[in-house]
Backbone atoms as SQL, in Angstrom:
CREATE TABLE atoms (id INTEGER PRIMARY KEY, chain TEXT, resi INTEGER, resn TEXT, atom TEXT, x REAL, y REAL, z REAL);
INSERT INTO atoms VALUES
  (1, 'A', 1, 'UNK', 'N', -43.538, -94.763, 33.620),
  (2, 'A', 1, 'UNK', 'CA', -42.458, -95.372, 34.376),
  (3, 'A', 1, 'UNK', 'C', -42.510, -94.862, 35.814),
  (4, 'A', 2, 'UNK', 'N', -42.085, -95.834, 36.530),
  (5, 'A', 2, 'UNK', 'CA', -42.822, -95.224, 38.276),
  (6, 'A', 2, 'UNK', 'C', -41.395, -95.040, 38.469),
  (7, 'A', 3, 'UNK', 'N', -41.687, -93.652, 39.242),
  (8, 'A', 3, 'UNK', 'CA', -40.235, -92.799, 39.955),
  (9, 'A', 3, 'UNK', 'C', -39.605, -94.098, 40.796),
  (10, 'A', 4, 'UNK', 'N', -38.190, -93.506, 40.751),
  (11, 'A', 4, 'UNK', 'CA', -37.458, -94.686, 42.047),
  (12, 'A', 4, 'UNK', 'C', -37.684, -93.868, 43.118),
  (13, 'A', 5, 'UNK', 'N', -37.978, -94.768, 44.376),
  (14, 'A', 5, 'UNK', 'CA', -37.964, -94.130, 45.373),
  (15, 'A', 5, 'UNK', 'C', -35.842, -93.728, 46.171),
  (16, 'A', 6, 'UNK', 'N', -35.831, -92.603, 46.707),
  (17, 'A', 6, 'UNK', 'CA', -34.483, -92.041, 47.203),
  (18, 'A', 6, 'UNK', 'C', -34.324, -93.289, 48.321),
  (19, 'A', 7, 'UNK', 'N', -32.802, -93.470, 48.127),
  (20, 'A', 7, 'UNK', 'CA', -32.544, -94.328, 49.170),
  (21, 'A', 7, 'UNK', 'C', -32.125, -93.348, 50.641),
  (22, 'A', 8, 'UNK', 'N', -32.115, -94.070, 51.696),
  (23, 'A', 8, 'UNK', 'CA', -31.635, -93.339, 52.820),
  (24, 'A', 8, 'UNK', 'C', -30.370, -92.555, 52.783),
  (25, 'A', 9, 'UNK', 'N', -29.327, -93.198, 51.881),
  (26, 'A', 9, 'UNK', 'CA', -28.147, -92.121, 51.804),
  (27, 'A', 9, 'UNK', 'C', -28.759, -90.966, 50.976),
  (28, 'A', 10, 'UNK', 'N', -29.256, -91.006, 49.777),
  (29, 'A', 10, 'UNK', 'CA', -29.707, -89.816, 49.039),
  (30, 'A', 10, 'UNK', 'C', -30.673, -88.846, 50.435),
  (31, 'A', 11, 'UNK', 'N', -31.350, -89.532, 50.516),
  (32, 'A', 11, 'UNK', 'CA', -32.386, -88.657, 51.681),
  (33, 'A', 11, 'UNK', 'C', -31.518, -87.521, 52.844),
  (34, 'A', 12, 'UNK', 'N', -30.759, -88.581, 53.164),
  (35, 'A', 12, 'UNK', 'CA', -29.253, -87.891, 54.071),
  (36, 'A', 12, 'UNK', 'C', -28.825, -86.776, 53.888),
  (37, 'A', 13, 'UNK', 'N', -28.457, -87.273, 52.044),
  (38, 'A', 13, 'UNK', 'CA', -27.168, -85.959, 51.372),
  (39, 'A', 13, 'UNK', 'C', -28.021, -84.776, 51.381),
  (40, 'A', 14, 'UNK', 'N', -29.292, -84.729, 50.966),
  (41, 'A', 14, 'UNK', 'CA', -30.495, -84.188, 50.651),
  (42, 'A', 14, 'UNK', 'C', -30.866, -83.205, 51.614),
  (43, 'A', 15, 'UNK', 'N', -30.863, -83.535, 53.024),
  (44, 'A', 15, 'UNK', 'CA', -30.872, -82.807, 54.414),
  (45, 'A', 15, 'UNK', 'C', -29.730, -82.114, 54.731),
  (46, 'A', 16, 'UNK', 'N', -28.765, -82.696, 54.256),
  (47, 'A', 16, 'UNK', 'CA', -27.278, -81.883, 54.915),
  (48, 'A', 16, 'UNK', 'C', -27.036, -80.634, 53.647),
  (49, 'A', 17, 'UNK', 'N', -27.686, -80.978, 52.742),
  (50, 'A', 17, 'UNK', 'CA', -27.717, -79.564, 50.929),
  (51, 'A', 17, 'UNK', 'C', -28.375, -78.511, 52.123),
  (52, 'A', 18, 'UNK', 'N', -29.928, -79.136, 52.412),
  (53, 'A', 18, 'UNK', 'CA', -30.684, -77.916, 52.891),
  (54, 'A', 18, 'UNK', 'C', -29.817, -77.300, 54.234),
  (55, 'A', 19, 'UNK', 'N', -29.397, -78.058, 55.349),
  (56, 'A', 19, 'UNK', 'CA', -28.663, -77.395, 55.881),
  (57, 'A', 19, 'UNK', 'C', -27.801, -76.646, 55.640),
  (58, 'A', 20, 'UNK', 'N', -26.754, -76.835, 54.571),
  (59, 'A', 20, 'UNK', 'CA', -25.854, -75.939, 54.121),
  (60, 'A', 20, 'UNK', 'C', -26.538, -75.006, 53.603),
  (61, 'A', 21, 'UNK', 'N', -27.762, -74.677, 52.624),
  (62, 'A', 21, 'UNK', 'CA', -28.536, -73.873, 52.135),
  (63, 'A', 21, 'UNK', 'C', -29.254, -72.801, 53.425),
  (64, 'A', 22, 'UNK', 'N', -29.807, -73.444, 54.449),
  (65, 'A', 22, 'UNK', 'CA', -30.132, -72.492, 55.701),
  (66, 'A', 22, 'UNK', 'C', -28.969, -71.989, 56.103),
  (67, 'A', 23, 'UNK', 'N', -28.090, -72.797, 56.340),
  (68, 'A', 23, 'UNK', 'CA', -26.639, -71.919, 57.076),
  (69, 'A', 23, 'UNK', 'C', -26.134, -70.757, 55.871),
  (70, 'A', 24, 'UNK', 'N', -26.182, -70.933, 55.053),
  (71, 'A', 24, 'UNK', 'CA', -25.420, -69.839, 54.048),
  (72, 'A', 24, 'UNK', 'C', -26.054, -68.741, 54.374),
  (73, 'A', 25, 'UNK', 'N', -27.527, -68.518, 54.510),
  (74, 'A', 25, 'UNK', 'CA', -28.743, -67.641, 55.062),
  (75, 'A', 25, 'UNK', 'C', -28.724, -67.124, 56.133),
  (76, 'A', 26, 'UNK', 'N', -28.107, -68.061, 57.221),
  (77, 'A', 26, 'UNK', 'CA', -28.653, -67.377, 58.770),
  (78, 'A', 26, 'UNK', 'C', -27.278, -67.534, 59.471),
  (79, 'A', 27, 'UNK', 'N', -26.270, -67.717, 58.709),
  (80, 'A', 27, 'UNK', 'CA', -24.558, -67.419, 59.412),
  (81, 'A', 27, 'UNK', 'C', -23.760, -67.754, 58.362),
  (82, 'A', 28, 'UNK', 'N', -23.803, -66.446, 57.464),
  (83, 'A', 28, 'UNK', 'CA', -23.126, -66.677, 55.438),
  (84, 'A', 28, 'UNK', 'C', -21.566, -66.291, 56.395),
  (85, 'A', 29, 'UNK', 'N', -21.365, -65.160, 57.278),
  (86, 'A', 29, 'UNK', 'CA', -20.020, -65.159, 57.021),
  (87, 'A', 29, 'UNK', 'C', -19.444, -66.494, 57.861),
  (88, 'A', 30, 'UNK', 'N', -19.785, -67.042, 58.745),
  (89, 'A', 30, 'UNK', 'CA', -19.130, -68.639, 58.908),
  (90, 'A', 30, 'UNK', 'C', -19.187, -69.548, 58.496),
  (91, 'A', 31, 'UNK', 'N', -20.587, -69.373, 57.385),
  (92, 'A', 31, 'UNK', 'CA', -20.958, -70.665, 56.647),
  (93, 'A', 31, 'UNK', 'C', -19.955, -70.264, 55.605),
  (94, 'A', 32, 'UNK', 'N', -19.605, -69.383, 54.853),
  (95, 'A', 32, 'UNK', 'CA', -18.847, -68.690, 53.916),
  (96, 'A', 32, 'UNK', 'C', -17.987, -68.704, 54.239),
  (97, 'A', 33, 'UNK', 'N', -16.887, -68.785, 55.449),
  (98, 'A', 33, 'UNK', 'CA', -15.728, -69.350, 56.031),
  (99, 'A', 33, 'UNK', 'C', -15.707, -70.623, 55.716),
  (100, 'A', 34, 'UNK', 'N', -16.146, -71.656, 55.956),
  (101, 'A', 34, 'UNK', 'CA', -16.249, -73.102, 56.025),
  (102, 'A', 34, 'UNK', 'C', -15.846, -73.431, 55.238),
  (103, 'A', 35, 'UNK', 'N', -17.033, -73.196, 53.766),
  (104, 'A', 35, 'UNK', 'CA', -17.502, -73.335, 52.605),
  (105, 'A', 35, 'UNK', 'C', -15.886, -72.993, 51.950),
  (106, 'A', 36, 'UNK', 'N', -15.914, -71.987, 52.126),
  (107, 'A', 36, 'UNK', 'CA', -14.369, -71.588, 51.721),
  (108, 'A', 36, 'UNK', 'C', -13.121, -72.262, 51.547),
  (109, 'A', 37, 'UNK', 'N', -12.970, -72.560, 53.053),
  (110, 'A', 37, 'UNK', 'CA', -11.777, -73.514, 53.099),
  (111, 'A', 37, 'UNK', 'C', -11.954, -74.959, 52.595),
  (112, 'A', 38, 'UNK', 'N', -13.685, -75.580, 52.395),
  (113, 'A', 38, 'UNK', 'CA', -13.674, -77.049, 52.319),
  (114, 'A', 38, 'UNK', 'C', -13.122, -76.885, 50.128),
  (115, 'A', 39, 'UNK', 'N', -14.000, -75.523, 50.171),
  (116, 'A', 39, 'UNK', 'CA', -13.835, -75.751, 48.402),
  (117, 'A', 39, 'UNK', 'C', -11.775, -75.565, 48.218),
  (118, 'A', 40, 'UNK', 'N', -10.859, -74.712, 49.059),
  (119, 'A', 40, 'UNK', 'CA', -9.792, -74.464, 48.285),
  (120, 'A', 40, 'UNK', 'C', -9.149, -75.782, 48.911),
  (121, 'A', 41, 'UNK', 'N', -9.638, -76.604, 50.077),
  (122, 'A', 41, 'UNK', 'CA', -8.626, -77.716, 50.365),
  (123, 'A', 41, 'UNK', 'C', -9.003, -79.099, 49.697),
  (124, 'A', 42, 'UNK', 'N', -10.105, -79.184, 48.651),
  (125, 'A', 42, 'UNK', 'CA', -10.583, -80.318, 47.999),
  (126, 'A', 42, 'UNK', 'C', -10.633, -79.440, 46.636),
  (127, 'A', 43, 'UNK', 'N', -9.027, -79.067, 46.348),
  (128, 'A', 43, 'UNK', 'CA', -8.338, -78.977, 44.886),
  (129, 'A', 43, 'UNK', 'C', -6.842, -79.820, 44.743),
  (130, 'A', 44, 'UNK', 'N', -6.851, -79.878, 43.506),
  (131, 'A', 44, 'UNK', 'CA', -5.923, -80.781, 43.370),
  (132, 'A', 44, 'UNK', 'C', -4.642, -79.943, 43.697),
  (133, 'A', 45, 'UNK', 'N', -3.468, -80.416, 44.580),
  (134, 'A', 45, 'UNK', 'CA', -2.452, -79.882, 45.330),
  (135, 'A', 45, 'UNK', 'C', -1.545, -80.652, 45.144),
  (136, 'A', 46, 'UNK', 'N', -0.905, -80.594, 46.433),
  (137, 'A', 46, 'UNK', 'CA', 0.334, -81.669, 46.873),
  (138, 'A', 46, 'UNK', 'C', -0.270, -83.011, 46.467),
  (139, 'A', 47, 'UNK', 'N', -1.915, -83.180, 47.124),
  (140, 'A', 47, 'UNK', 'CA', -2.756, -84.373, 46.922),
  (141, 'A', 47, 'UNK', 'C', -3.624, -83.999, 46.022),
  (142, 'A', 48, 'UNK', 'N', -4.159, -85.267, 45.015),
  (143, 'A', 48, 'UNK', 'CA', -5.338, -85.324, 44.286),
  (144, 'A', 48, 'UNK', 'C', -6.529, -85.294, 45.148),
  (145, 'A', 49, 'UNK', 'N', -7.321, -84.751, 44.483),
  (146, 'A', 49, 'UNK', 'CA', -8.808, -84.704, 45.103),
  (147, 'A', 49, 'UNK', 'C', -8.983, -86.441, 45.225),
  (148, 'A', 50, 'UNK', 'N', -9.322, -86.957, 44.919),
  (149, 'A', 50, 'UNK', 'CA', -9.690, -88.011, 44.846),
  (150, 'A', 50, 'UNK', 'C', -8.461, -88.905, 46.762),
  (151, 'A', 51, 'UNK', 'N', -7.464, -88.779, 46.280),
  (152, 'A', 51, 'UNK', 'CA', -6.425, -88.958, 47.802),
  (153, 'A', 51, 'UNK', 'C', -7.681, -88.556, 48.984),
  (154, 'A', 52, 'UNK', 'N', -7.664, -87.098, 49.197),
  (155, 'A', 52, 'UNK', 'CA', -8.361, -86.358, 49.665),
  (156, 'A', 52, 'UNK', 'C', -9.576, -86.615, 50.607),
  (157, 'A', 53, 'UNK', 'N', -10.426, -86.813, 49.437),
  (158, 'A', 53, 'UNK', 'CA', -11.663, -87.787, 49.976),
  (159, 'A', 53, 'UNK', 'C', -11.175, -89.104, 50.448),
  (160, 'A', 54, 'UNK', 'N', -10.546, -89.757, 50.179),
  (161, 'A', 54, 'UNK', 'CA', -10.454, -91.317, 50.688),
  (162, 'A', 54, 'UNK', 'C', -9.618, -90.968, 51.974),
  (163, 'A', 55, 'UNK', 'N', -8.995, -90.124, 52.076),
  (164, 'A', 55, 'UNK', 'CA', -8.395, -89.698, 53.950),
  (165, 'A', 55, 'UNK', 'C', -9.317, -89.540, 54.832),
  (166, 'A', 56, 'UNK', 'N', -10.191, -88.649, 54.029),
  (167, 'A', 56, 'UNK', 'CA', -11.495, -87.644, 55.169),
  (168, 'A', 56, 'UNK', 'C', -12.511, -89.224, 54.993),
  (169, 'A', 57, 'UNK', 'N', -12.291, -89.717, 54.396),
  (170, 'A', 57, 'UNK', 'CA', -13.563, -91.396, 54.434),
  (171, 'A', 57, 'UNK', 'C', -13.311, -91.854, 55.304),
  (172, 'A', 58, 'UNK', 'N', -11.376, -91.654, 55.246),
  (173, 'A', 58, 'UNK', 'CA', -10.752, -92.836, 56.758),
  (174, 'A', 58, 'UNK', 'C', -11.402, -92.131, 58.076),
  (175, 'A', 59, 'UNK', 'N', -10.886, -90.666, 58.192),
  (176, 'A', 59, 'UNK', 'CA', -11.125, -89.957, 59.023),
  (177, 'A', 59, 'UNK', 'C', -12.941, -90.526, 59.791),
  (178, 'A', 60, 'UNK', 'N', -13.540, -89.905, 58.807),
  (179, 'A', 60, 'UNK', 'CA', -15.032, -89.849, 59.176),
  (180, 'A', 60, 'UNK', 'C', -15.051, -91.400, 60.234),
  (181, 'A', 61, 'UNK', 'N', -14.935, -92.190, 59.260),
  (182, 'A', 61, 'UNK', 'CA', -15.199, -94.076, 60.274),
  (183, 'A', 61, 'UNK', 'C', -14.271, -93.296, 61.330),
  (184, 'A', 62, 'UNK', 'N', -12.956, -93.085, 61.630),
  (185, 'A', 62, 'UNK', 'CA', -12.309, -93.140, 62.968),
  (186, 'A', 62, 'UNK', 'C', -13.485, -92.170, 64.072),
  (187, 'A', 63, 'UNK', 'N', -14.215, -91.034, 63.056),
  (188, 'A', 63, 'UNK', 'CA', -14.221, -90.272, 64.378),
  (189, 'A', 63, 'UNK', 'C', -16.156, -90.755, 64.371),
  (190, 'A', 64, 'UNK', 'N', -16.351, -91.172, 63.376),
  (191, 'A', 64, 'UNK', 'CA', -17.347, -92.253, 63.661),
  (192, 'A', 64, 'UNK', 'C', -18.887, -90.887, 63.346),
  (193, 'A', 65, 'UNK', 'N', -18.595, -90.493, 62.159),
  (194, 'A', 65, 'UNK', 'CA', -19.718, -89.558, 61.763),
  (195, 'A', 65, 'UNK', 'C', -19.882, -89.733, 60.079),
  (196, 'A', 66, 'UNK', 'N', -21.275, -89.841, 60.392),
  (197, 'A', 66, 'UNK', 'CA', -22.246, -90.988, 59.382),
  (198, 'A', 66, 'UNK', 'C', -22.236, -89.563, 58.150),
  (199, 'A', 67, 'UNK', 'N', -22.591, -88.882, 58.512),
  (200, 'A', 67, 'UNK', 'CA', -22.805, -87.797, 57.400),
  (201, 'A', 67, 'UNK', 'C', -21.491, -87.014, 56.863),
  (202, 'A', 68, 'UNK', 'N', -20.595, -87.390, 57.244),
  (203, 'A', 68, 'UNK', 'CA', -19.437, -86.829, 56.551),
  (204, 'A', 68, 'UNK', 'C', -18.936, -88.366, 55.452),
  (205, 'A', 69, 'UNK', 'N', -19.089, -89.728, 55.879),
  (206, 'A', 69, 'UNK', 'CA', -18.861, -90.433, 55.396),
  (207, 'A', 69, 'UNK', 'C', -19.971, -90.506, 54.173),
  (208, 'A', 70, 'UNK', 'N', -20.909, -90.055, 53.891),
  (209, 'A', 70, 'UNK', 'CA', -22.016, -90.505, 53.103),
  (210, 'A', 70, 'UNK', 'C', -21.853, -89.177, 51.809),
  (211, 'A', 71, 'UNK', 'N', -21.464, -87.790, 52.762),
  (212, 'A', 71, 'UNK', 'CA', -20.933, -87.261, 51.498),
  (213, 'A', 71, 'UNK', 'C', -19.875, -87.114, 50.985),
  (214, 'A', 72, 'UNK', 'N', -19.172, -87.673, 51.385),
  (215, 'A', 72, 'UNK', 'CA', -17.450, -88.084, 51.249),
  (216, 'A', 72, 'UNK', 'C', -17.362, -89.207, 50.329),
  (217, 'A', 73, 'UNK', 'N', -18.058, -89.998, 50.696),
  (218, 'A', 73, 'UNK', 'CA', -18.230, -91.167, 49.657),
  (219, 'A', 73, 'UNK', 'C', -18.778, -90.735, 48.597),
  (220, 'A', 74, 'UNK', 'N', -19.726, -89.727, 48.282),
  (221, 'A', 74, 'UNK', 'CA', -20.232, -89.105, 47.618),
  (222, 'A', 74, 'UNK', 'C', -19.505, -88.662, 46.026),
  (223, 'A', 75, 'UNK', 'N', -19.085, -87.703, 46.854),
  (224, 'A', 75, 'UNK', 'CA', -17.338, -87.067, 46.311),
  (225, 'A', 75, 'UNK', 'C', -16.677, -87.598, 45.830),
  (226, 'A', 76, 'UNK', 'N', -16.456, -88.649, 46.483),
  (227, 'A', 76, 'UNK', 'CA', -15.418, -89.468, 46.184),
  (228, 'A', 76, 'UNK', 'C', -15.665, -90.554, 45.081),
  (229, 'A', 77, 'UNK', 'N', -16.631, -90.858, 45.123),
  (230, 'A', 77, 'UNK', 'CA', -17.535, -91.572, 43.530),
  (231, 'A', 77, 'UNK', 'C', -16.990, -90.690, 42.739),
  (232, 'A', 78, 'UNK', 'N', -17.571, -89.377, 42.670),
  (233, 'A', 78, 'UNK', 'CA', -17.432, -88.502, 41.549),
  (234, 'A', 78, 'UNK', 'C', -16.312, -88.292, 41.447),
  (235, 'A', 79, 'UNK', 'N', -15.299, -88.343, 42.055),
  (236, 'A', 79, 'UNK', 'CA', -14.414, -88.078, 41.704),
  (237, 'A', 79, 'UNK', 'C', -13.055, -89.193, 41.646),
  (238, 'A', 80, 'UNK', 'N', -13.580, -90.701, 41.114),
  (239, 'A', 80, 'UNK', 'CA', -13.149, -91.678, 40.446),
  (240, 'A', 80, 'UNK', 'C', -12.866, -92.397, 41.577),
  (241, 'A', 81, 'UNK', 'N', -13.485, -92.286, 42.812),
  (242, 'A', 81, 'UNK', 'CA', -12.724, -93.058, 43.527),
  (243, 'A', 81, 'UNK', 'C', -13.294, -94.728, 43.636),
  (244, 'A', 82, 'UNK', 'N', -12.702, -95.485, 43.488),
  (245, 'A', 82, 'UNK', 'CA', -13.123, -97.192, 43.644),
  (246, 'A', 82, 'UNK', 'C', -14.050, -97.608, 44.921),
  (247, 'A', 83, 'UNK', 'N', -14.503, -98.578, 44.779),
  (248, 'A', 83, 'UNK', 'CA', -15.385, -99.104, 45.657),
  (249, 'A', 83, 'UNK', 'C', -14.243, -99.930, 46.689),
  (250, 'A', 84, 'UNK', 'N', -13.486, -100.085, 46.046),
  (251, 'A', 84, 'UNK', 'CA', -11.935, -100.867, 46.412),
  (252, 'A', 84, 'UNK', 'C', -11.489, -100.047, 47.698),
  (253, 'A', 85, 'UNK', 'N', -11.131, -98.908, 46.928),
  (254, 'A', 85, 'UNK', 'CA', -10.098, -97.790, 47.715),
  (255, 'A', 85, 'UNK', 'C', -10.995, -97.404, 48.875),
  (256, 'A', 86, 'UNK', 'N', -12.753, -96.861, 48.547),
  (257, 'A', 86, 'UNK', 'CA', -13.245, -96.556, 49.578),
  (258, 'A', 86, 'UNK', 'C', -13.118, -97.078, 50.615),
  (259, 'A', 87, 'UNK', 'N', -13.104, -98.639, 51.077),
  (260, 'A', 87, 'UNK', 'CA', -13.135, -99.942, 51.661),
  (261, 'A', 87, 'UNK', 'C', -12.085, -99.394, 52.549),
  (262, 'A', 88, 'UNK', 'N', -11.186, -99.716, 51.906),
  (263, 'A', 88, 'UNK', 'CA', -9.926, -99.877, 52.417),
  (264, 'A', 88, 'UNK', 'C', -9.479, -98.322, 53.140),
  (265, 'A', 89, 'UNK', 'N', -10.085, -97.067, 52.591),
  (266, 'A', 89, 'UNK', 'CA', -9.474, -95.988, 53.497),
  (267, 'A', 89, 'UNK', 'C', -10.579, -96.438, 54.594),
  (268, 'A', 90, 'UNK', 'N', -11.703, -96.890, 54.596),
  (269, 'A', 90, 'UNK', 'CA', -12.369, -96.946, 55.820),
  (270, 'A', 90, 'UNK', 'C', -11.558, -97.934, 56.926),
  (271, 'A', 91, 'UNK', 'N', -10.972, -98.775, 55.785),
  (272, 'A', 91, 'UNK', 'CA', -10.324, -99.302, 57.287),
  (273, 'A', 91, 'UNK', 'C', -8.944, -98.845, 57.900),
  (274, 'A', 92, 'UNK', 'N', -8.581, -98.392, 57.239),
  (275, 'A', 92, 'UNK', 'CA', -7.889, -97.064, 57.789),
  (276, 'A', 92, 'UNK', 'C', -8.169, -96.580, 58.640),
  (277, 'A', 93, 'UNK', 'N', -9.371, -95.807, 59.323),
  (278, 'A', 93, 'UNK', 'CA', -10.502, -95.373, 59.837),
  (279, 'A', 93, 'UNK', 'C', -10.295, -96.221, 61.201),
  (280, 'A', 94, 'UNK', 'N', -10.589, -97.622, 60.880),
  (281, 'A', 94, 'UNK', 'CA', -10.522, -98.599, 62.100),
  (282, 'A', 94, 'UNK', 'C', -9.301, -98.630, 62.417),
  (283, 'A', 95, 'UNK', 'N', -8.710, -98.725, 61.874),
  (284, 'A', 95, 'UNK', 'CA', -6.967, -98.740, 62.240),
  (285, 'A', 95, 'UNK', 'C', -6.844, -97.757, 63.481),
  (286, 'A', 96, 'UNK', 'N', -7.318, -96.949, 63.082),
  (287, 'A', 96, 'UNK', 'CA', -7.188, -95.314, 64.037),
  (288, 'A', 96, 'UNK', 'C', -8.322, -95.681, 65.492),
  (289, 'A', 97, 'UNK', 'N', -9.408, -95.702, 65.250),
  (290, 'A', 97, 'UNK', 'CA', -10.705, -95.983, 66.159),
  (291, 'A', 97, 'UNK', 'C', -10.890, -97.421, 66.522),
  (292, 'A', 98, 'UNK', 'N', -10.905, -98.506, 66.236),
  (293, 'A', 98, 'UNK', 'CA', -10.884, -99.624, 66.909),
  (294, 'A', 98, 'UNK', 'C', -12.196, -99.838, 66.471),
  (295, 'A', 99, 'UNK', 'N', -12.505, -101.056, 67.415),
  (296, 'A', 99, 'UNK', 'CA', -14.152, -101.533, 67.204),
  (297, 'A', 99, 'UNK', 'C', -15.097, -100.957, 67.109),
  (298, 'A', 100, 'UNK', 'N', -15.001, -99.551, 68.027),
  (299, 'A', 100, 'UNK', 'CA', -16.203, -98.468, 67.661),
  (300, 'A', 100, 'UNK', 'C', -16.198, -98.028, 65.961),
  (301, 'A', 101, 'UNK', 'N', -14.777, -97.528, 65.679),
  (302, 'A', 101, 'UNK', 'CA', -14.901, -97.330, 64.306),
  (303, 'A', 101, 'UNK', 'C', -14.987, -98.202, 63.227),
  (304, 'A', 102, 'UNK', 'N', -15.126, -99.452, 63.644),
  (305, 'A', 102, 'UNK', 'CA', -15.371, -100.597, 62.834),
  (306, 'A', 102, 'UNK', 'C', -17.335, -100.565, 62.400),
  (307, 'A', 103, 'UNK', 'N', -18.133, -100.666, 63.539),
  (308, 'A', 103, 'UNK', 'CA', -19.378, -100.103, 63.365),
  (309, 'A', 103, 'UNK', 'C', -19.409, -99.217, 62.116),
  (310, 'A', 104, 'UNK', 'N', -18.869, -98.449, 61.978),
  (311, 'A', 104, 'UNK', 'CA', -19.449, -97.363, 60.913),
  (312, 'A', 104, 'UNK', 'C', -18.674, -98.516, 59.367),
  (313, 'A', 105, 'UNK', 'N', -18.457, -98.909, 59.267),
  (314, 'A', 105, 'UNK', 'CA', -17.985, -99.349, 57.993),
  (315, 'A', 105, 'UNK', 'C', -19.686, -99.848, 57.463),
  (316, 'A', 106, 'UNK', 'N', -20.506, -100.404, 58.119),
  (317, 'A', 106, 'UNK', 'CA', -22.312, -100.489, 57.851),
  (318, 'A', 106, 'UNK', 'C', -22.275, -99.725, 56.776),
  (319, 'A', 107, 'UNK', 'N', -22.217, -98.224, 57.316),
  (320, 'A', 107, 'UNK', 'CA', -22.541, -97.116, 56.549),
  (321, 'A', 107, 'UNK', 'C', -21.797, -96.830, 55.555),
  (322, 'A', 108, 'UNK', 'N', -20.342, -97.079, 55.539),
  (323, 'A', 108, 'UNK', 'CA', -19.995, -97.101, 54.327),
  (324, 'A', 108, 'UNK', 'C', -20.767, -98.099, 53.237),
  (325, 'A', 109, 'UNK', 'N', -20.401, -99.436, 53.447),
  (326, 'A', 109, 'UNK', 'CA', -21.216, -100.382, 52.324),
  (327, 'A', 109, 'UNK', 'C', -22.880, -99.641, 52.421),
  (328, 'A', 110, 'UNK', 'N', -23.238, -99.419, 52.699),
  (329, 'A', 110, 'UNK', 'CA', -24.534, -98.976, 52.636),
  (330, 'A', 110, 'UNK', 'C', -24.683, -97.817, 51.499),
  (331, 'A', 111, 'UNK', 'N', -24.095, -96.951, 51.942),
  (332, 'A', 111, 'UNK', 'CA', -23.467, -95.440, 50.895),
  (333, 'A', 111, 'UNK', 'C', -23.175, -95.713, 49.964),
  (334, 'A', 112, 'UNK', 'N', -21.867, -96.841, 49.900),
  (335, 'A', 112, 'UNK', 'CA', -21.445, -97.466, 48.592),
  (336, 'A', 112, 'UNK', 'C', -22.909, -98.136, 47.778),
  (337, 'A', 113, 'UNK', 'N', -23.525, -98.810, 48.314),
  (338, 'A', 113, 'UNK', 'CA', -24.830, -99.831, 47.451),
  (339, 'A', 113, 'UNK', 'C', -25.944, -98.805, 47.224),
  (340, 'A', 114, 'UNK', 'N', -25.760, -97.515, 48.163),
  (341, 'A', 114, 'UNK', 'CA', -27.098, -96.867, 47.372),
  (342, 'A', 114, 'UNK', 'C', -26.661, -95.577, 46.577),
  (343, 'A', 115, 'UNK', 'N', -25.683, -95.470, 46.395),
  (344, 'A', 115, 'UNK', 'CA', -24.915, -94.276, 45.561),
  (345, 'A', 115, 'UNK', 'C', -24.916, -95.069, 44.429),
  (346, 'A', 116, 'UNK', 'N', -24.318, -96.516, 44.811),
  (347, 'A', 116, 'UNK', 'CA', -24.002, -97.203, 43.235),
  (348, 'A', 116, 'UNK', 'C', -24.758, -97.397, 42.061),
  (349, 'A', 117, 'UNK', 'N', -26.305, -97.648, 42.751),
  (350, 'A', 117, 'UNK', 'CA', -27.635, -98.007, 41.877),
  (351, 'A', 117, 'UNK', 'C', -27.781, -96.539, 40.895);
């Protein structure tokens, strides 16, 4: 059976692991700060994890950064979120940013179709 080849979002998530993997190495106590706060503020709280991610999805389109949206969407798969809801916090996103942040919605459906396979 011939391997699937990684789509460009996998390839993405894939580069930003190793980055986090070099940073833990060559600046652990800020990468270990970070790391810190991203793991105790993506627990279930006031908000569900799942809420959570679909804010930081909106967020990412407003402030218009491809790699927070790709592992956010990520996350946010795993952690039940709809293809529906994703959509729609992205336009959220535009709500906030306008036409520039409209551009990045690409990358969402994109994230969404190659996470989904």
């Amino acid at each position: 059976m011939a391997r699937k080849e990684r789509s460009e979002t996998e390839v993405n998530l894939s580069g930003l692991k190793r980055a986090f993997t070099t940073l833990d190495k060559e600046a652990p106590e800020l990468q270990g700060a970070f790391v810190n706060y991203l793991n105790t503020l993506l627990t279930d709280t006031a908000l569900d994890v799942p809420t959570k991610e679909l804010i930081i999805i909106g967020i990412a389109v407003a402030k218009g950064c491809r790699p927070c949206l790709e592992l956010h969407i990520s996350k946010g798969l795993a952690a039940g979120c709809t293809r529906e809801e994703i959509i729609e916090a992205g336009y959220c996103g535009v709500c906030m940013g306008g036409g520039p942040a409209f551009t990045y919605m690409q990358y969402v459906l994109k994230a969404l179709d190659e996470l989904a396979e």
